[in-house]
C-alpha positions in Angstrom: -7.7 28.0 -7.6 -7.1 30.8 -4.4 -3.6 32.2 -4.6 -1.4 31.9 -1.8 1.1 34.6 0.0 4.1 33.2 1.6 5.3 35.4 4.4 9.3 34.8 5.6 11.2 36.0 8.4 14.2 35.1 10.0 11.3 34.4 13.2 9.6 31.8 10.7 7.2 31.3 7.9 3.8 31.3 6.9 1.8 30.9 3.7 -2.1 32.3 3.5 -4.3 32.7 1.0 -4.5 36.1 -0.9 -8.3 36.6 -0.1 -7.6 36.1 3.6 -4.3 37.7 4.1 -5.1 41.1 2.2 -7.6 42.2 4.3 -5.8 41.0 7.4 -2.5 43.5 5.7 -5.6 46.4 4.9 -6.0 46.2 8.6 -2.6 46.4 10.1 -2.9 49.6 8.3 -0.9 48.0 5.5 -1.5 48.7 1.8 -2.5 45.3 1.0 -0.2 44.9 -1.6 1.8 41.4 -2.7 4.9 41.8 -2.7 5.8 43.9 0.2 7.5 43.9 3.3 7.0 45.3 7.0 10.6 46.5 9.0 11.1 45.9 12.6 10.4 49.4 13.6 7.0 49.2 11.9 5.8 46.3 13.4 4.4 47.5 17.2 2.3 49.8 15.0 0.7 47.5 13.0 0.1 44.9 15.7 -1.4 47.8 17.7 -4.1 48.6 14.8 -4.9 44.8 14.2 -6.1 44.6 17.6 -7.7 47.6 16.9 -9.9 46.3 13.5 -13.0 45.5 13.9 -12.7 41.9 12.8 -10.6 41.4 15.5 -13.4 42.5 18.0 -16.7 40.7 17.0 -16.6 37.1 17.2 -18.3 35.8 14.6 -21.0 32.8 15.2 -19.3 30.3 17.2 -22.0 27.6 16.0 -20.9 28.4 12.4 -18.5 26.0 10.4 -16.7 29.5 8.9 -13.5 29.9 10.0 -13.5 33.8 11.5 -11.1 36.7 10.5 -9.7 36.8 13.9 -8.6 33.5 13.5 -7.0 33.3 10.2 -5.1 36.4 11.3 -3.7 35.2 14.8 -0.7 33.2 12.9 0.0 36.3 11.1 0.1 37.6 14.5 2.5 35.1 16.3 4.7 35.7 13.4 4.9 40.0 13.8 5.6 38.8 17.6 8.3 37.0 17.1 9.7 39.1 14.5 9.5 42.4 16.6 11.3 40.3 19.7 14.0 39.3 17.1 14.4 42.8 14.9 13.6 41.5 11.5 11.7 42.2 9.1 9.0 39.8 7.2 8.6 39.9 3.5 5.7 38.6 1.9 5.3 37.5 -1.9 
């Protein structure tokens, strides 16, 4: 059975599984770890090295039934957006 990470913010909620949303954490230039939390002023930065990972540049095989990196992460995403427009933080546990 996958664990799941439920991320909450006063902008919404989300819930991921842990082998999914670590990396996609690793590559906000997050540490990854569950529990944690991300504060307003942090989020532009790690929004601006998401787009900058590498999973979020190569599209994997559109032909493939695999759901890519890129988009498990774009929720995520949507969520830092509307938290940084509201100025709060998310949690995630």
């Amino acid at each position: 059975m996958s664990t799941i990470v439920q991320f909450e913010s006063r902008a919404g909620n989300l819930i991921m599984f842990k082998e999914h949303a670590v990396p996609i954490l690793k590559g906000m230039g997050l540490s990854g770890e569950i529990p944690s939390a991300i504060l307003p002023d942090d989020i532009e930065r790690a929004l601006d090295l998401i787009h900058e990972c590498a999973f979020m540049k190569v599209d994997n095989n559109q032909n493939k039934v695999r759901i890519s990196q890129k988009t498990r992460a774009l929720p995520l995403i949507e969520l830092l957006v509307r938290a940084r427009k509201r100025k709060c933080e998310v949690i995630w546990r």
